[in-house]
C-alpha positions as CSV (number, residue, x, y, z in Angstrom):
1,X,5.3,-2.7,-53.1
2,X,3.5,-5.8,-53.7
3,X,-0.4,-6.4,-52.6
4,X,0.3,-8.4,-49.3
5,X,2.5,-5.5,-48.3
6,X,0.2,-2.9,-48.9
7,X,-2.7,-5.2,-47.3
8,X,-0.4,-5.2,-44.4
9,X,0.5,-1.7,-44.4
10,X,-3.2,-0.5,-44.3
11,X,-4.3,-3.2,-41.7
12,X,-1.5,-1.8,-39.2
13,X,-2.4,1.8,-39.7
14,X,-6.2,0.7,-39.3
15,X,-5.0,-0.9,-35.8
16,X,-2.8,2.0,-35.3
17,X,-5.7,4.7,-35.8
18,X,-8.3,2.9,-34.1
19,X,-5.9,1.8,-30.8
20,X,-5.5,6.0,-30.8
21,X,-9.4,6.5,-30.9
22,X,-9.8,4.1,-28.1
23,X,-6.7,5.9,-26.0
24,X,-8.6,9.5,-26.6
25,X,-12.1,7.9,-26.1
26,X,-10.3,6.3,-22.3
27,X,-8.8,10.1,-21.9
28,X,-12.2,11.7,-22.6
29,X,-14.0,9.4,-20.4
30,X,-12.1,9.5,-17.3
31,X,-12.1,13.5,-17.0
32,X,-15.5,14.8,-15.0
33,X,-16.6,17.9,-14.1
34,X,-16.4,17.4,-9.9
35,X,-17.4,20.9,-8.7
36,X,-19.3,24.2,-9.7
37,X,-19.1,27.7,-8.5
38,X,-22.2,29.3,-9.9
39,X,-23.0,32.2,-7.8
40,X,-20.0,33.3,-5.6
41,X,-20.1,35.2,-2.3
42,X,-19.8,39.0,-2.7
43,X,-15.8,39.0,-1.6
44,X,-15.7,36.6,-4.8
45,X,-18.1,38.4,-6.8
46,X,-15.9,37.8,-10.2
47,X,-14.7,34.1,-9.8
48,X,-17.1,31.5,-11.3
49,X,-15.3,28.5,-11.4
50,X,-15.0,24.9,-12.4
51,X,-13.5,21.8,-10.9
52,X,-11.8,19.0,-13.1
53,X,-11.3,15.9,-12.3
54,X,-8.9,13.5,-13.6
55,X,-10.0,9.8,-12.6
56,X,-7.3,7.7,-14.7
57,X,-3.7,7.2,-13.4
58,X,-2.3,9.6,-16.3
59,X,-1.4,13.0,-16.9
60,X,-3.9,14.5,-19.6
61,X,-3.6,17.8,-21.0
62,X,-6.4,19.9,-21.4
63,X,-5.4,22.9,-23.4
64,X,-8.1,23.5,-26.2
65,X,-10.5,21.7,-24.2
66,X,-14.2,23.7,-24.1
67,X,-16.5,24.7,-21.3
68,X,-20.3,24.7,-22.7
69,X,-23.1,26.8,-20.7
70,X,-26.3,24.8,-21.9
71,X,-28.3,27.7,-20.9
72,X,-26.9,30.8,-22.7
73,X,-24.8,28.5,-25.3
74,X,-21.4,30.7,-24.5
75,X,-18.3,28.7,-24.7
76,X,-15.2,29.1,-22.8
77,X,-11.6,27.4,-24.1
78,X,-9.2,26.3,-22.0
79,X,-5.9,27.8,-22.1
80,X,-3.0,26.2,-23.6
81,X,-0.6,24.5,-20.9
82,X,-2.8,23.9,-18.4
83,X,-2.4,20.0,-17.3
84,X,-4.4,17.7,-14.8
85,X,-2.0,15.0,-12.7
86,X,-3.9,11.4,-12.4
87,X,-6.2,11.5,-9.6
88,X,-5.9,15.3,-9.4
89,X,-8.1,18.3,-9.3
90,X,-7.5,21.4,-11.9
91,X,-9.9,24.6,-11.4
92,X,-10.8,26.5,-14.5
93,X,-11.7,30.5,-13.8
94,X,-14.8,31.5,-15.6
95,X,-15.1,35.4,-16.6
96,X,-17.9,36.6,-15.1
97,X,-21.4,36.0,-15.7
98,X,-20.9,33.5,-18.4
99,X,-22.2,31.0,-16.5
100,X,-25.9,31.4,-15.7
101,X,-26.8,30.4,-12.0
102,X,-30.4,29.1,-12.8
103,X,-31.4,26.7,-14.0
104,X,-28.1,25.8,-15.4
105,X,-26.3,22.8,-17.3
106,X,-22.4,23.0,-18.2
107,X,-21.1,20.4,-21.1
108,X,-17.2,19.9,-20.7
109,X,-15.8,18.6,-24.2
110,X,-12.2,18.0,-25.7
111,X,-10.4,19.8,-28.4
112,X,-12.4,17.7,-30.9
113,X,-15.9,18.9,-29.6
114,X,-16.3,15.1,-28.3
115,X,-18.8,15.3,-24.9
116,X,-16.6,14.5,-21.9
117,X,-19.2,15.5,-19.1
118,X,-22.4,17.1,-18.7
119,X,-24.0,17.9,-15.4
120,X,-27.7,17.4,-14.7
121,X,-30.1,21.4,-14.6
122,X,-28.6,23.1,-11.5
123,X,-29.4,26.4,-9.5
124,X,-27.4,28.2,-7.2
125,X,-29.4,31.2,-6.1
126,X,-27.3,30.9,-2.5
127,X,-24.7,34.3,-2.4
128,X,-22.0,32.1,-0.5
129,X,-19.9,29.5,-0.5
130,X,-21.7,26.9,-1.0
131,X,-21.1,24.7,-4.7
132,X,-22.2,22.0,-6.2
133,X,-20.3,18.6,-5.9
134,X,-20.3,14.9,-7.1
135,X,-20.8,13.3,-3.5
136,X,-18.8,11.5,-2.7
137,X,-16.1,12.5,-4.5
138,X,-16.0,11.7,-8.4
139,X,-18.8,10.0,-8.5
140,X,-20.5,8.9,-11.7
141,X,-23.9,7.3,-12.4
142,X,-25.2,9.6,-14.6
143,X,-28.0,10.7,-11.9
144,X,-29.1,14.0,-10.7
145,X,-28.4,12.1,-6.9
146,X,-24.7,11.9,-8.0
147,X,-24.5,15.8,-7.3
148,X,-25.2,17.6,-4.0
149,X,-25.2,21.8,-2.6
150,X,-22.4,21.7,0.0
151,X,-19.4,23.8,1.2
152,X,-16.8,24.3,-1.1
153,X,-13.9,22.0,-1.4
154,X,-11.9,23.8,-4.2
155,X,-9.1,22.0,-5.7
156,X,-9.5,19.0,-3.4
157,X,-11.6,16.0,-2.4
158,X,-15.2,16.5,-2.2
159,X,-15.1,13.7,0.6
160,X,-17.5,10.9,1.6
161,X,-20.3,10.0,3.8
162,X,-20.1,8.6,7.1
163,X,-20.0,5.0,7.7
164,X,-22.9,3.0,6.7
165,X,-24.5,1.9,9.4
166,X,-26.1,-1.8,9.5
167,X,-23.0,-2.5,7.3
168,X,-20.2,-4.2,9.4
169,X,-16.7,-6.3,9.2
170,X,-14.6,-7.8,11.6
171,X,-11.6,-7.9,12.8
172,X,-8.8,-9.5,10.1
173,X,-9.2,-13.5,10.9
174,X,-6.0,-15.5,9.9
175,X,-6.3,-18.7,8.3
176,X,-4.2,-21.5,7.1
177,X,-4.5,-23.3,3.6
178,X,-6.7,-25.8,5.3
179,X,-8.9,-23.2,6.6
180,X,-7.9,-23.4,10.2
181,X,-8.0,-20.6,12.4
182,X,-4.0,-19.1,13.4
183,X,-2.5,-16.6,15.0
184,X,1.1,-17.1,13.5
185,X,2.1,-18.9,11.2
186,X,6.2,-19.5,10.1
187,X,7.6,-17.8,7.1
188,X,7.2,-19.8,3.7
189,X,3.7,-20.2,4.4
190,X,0.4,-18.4,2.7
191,X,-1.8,-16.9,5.3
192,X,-5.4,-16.1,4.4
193,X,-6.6,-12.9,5.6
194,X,-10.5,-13.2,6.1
195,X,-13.3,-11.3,7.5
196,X,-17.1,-11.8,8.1
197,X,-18.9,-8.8,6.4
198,X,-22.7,-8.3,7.3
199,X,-24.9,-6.3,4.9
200,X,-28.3,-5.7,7.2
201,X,-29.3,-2.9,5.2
202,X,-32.3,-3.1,2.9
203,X,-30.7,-2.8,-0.3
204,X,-27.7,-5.0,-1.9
205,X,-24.3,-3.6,-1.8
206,X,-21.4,-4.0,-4.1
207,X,-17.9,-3.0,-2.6
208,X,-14.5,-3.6,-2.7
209,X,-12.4,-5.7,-0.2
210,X,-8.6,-4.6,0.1
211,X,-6.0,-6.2,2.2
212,X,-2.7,-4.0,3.2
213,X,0.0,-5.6,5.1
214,X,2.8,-3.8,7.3
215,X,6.3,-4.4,8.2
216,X,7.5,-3.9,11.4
217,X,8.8,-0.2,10.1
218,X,5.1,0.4,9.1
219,X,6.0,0.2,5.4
220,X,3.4,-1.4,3.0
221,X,4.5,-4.5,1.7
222,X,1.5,-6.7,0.4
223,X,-1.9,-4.9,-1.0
224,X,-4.8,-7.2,-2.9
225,X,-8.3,-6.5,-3.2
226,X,-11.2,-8.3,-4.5
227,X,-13.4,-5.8,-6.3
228,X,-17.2,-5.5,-7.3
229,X,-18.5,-8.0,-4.7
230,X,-22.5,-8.0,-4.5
231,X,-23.9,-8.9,-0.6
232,X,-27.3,-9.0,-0.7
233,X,-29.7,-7.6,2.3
234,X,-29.1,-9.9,5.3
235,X,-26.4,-11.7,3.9
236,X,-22.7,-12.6,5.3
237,X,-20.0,-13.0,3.1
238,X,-16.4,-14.2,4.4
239,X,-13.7,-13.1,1.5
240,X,-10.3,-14.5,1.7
241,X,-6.8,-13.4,0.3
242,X,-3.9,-15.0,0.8
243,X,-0.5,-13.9,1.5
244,X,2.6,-15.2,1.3
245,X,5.1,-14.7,4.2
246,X,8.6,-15.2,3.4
247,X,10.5,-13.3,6.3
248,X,9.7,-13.5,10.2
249,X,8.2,-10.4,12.1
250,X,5.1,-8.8,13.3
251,X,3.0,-7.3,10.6
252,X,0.2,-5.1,10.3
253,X,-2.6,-6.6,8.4
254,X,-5.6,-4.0,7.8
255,X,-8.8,-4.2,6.2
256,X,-10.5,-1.8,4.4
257,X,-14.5,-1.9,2.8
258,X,-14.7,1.0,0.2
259,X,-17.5,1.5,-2.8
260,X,-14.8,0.8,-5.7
261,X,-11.0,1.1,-6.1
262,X,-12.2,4.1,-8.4
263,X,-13.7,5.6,-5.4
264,X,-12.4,4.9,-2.4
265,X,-15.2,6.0,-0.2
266,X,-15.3,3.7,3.1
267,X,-18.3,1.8,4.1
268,X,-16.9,0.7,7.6
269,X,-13.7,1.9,9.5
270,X,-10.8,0.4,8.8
271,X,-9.8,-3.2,10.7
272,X,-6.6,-4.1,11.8
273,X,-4.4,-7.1,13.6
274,X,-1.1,-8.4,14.4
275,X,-0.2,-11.3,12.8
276,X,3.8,-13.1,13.5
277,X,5.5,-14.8,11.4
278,X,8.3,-17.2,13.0
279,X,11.8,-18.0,11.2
């Protein structure tokens, strides 16, 4: 082998190596620790547990990975097999006592002893059913405020506040390319699905705006969003997507305001309207 080749050969496998480091790094990164059952009611009296959540759109294995009590440094490994589906819950069983319920941090890593999540110091001197959460659900800022005591959701969403008031939409409002307001429009032509959004809160707010369109069967055909879009306090926006309509019918359109596509909490209730489209 020449010295080009071998340059060559050592340059891919560097690519090769570090594209894996960044794949495990991405894995690592989107698994979180969602839910904690420190202190159990007496019917439960033996089953700490742990909720994992996967927030990437693949299936990651998590046999070998470790659960770390911060406060009495006793590690638990996760048994071989176990799996989490993308956007999926798995709950780890903890033998008892080895996680402390005062004053308590757990440490999640991967078979490598890389830190996937840690929580913040957490108590649970309640005897019931009551764990802790990210709220809403899957939540990550890396604040104590991410967390909150609540009743347990095991294996499934941990939910989302109620609408925020002082935070409003409209109805969809159809326009053409020119910007004029429609209320059908014939088939061939895009349609701009807008909506005034009013942020009278105190604070700036960043959301997501997501457009889902329905045929006459009710079957999702057309879904865009617009994502990370800052409104400052007393502020109107007016987002548009357009859509192109190729066939003739009634459709659906509906609006929805959520924090992120990663966490589709809902800021108002959803908004829907008819809109025809003529041969």
């Amino acid at each position: 082998m020449n010295g080009s080749n071998l340059l060559f050969v050592i340059i891919l496998s560097s690519v090769i190596i570090y594209m894996s480091i960044l794949e495990s790094y991405a894995v690592t990164n989107s698994i979180k620790i969602n839910e904690i059952e420190f202190n159990p009611s007496e019917l439960n009296e033996e089953t700490q547990w742990i909720e994992i959540y996967n927030n990437d759109n693949k299936l990651v294995d998590l046999s070998g990975w470790l659960i770390k009590s911060s406060a009495s440094q006793r590690t638990e490994t996760i048994p071989d097999g176990l799996v989490i589906e993308p956007r999926n819950y798995l709950v780890v069983s903890i033998p008892t006592l080895s996680l402390d319920y005062k004053n308590e941090s757990i440490v999640l890593l991967n078979p490598d002893s890389v830190e996937a999540d840690r929580t913040p110091i957490l108590s649970d001197t309640a005897d019931d059913n009551h764990t802790w959460q990210r709220f809403p659900n899957g939540i990550d800022n890396d604040a104590d405020s991410d967390w909150s005591f609540r009743k347990s959701t095991f294996s499934v969403t941990n939910g989302f506040p109620d609408i925020i008031p002082n935070f409003t939409t409209s109805e969809p409002i159809f326009i053409d390319q020119k910007g004029n307001k429609i209320s059908t429009s014939n088939s061939g032509q895009m349609v701009g699905v807008k909506s005034e959004i009013v942020n009278m809160l105190s604070d700036e707010i960043t959301f997501a705006y997501i457009i889902q369109i329905k045929d006459e069967e009710n079957f999702p055909i057309f879904i865009s969003w617009f994502e990370h879009i800052p409104l400052q306090q007393n502020h109107t926006i007016k987002p548009v997507i357009f859509w192109l309509g190729e066939e003739s019918g009634d459709f659906v359109v509906e609006i929805f305001i959520w924090r992120s596509m990663d966490i589709p909490e809902p800021f108002t209730s959803v908004k829907s309207g008819l809109l025809r489209i003529t041969g």
